[in-house]
C-alpha positions in Angstrom: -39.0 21.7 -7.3 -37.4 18.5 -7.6 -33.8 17.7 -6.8 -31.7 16.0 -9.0 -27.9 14.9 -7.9 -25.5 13.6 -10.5 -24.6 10.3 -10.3 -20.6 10.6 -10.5 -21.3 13.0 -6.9 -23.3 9.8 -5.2 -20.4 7.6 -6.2 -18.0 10.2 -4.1 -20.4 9.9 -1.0 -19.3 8.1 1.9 -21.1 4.7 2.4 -21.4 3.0 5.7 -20.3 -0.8 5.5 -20.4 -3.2 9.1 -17.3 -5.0 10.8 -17.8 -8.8 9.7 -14.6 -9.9 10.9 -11.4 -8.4 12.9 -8.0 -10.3 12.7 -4.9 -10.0 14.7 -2.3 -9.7 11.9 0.7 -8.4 14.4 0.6 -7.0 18.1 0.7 -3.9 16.0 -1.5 -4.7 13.6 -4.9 -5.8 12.8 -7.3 -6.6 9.4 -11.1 -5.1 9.4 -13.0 -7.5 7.1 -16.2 -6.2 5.2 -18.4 -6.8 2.5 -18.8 -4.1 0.0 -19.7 -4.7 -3.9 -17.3 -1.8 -4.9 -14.3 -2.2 -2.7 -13.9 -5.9 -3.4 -13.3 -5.4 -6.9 -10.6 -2.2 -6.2 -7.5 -3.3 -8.4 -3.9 -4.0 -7.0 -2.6 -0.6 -5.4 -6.1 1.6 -5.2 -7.3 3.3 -2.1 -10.3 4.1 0.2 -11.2 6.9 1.8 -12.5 6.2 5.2 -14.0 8.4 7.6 -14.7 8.0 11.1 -16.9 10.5 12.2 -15.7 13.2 14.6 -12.5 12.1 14.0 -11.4 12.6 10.3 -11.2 11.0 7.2 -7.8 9.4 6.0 -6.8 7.0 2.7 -6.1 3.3 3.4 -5.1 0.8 0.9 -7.8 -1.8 -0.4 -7.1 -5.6 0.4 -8.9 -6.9 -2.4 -8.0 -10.7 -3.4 -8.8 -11.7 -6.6 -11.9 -14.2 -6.5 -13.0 -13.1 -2.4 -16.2 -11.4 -2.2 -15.1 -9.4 1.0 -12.2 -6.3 1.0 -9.9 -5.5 3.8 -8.3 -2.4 6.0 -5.1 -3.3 7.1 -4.3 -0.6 10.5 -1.4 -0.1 12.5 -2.6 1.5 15.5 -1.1 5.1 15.8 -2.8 8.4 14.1 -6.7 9.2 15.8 -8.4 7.2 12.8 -6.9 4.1 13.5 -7.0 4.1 17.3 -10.5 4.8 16.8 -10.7 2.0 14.3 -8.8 0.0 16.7 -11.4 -0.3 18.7 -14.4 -1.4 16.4 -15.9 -5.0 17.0 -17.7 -7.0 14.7 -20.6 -5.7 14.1 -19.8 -2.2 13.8 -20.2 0.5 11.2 -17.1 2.7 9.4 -18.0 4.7 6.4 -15.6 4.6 3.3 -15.8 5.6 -0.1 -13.6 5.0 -4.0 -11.6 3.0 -4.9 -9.6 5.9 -5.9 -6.4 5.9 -7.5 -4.1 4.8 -10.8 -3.2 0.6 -9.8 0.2 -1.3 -10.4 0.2 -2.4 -13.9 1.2 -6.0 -14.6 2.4 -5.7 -17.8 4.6 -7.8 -19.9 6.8 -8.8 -17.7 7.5 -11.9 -16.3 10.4 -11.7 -13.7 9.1 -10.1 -10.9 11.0 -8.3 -7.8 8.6 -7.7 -4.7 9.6 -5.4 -2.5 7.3 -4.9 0.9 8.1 -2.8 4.0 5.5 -3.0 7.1 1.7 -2.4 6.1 3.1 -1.3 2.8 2.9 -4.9 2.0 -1.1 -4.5 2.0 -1.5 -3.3 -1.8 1.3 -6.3 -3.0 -1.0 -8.9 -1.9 -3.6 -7.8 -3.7 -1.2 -8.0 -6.7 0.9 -11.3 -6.0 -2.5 -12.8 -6.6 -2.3 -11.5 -10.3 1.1 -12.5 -10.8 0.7 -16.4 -10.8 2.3 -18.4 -13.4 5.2 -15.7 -13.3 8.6 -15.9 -12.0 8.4 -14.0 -8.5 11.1 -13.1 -5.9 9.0 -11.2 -2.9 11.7 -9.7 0.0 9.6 -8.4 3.1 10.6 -7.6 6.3 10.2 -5.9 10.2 12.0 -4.9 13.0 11.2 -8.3 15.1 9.8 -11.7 13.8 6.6 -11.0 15.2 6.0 -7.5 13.2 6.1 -9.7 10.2 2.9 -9.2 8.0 1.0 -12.1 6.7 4.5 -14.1 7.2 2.5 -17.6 7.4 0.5 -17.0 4.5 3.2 -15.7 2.6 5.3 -19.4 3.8 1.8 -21.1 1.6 1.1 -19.2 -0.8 5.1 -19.5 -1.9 5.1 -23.4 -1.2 1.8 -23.6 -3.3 2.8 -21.3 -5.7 6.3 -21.8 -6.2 7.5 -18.1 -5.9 10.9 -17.3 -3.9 10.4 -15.6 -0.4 12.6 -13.7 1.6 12.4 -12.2 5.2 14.5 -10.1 7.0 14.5 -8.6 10.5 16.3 -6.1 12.1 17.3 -7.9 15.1 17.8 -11.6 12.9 14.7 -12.9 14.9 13.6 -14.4 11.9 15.2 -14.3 8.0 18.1 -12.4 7.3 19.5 -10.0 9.9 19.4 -7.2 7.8 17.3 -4.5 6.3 14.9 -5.1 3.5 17.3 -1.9 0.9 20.2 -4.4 1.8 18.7 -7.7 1.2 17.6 -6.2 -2.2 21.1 -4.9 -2.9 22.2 -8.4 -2.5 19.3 -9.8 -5.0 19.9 -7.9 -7.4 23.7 -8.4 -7.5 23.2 -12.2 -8.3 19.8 -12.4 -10.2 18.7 -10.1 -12.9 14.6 -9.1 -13.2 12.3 -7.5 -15.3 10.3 -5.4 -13.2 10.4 -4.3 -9.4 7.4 -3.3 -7.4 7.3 -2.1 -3.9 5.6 -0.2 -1.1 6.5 0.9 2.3 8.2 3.4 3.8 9.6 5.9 1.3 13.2 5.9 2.6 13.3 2.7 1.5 11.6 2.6 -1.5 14.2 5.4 -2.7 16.9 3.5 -1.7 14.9 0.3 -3.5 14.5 2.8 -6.3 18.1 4.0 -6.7 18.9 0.2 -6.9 17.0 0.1 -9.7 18.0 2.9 -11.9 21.9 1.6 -11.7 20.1 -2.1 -12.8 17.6 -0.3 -15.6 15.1 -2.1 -14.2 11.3 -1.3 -14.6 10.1 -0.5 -11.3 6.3 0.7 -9.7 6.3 2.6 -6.6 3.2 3.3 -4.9 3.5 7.0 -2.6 2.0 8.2 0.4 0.9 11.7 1.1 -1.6 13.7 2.7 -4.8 13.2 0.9 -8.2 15.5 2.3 -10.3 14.8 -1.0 -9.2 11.7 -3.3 -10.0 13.2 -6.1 -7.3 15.1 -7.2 -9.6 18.9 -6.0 -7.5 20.1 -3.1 -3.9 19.3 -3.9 -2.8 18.5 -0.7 -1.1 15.7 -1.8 0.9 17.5 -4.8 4.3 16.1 -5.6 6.6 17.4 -8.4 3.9 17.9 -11.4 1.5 15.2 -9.9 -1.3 14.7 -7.8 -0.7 11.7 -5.5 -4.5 10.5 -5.4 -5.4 10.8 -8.8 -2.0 10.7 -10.6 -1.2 8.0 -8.4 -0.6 6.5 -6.0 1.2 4.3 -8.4 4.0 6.1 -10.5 6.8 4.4 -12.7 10.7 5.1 -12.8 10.0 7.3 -15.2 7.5 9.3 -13.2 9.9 9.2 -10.0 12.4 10.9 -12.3 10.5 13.9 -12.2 9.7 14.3 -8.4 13.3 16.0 -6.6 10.9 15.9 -3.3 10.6 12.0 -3.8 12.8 9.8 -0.5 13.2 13.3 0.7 10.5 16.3 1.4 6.3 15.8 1.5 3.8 18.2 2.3 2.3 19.0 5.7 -1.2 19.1 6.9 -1.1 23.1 5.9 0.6 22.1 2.7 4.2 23.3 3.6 7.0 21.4 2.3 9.0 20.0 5.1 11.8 17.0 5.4 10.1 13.7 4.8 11.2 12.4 8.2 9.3 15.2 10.4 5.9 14.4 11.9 2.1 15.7 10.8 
């Protein structure tokens, strides 16, 4: 009796890729650099599943530059996937599978609002590089100068590509002593924009998006839950009507209208609703 597996299952199978390269991004944060023919083409805001064996299996956001052959895991060291990732060397395996996920849309637009908080930046690198030729305002922003995400290339890549850059830090170590909700307040009082997109911690992507509801402004959010499948089967990730992973990650304004729980409640690990501030 032969055995015969359906493509679309293989696809959802995890796939063990090696460690070429590990980069200090932060003291917080480092970059895992691999080569995989499907990752590296994952649009502006998908996801991976990654699994570490004995340890569990967790989304990440794809760094996937337009024109690079390699894709990227962006970890800040703190659940038991990414200490164990932590501690990979070059060389090593990690298995992941996908991309997964609805992207940003570029669109029509042309002036462009940027809104990154922490890794949440990851997913809006991937897009800035889809933006060029557009006008772009990026705000971004840590607690200390040295939490700052890909703060030299963003200096380059805004020098070379003529975009407007803004950095803010909580204790003024470097920027605008201030906090990224605030800093965008202040943008938007003096300059007028199309379209808004942002990722980062959802406290202050509400406030980001309350900001722009009063301005009418397009805007893109990209949400984090608790994903166990990916594919939209267990619905651990549920918010409002949607499914995070399949629906999303990526949801409009006019999405975001529909999800009460949005800036406010998520779901636990056993699916219980409970205040968006409380741990797993």
């Amino acid at each position: 009796m032969s055995l015969e597996i359906d493509v679309p299952v293989l696809m959802h199978a995890p796939r063990s890729v090696r460690v070429e390269r590990i980069q200090d991004e932060t003291p917080s944060i480092r970059s895992f650099w691999f080569s995989d023919a499907t990752l590296h083409h994952a649009r502006p805001g998908q996801f991976a599943m990654v699994w570490v064996p004995g340890v569990d299996e967790v989304p990440m956001s794809v760094l996937a530059i337009h024109g690079h052959s390699e894709a990227g895991l962006v970890i800040k060291k703190g659940g038991p996937v990414s200490v164990a990732l932590w501690d990979k060397k070059p060389g090593d395996k990690l298995w992941v599978r996908g991309p997964y996920g609805q992207p940003y849309t570029v669109g029509h637009h042309h002036r462009l609002l940027i809104v990154g908080g922490g890794t949440g930046l990851v997913p809006l690198i991937s897009l800035l590089v889809h933006l060029r030729g557009r006008e772009i305002t990026l705000i971004t922003g840590a607690r200390t100068a040295s939490e700052l995400l890909f703060k030299d290339w963003l200096i380059r890549e805004s020098k070379e590509h003529n975009f407007k850059l803004l950095f803010a830090t909580d204790d003024g170590s470097y920027g605008e002593k201030n906090q990224v909700p605030k800093v965008v307040e202040h943008v938007l009082k003096a300059d007028k924009f199309d379209a808004i997109y942002t990722c980062g911690p959802e406290p202050m992507m509400k406030l980001v998006y309350d900001l722009a509801r009063l301005k009418q402004c397009h805007m893109q959010v990209s949400l984090e839950r608790v994903f166990k499948c990916g594919l939209g089967i267990c619905a651990a990730c549920v918010i409002g009507p949607y499914l995070v992973c399949r629906d999303g990650p990526v949801f409009s304004e006019r999405e975001l209208s529909g999800m009460p729980e949005f800036g406010h409640e998520r779901r636990d690990l056993s699916g219980k609703k409970v205040p968006l501030g409380v741990g797993h």
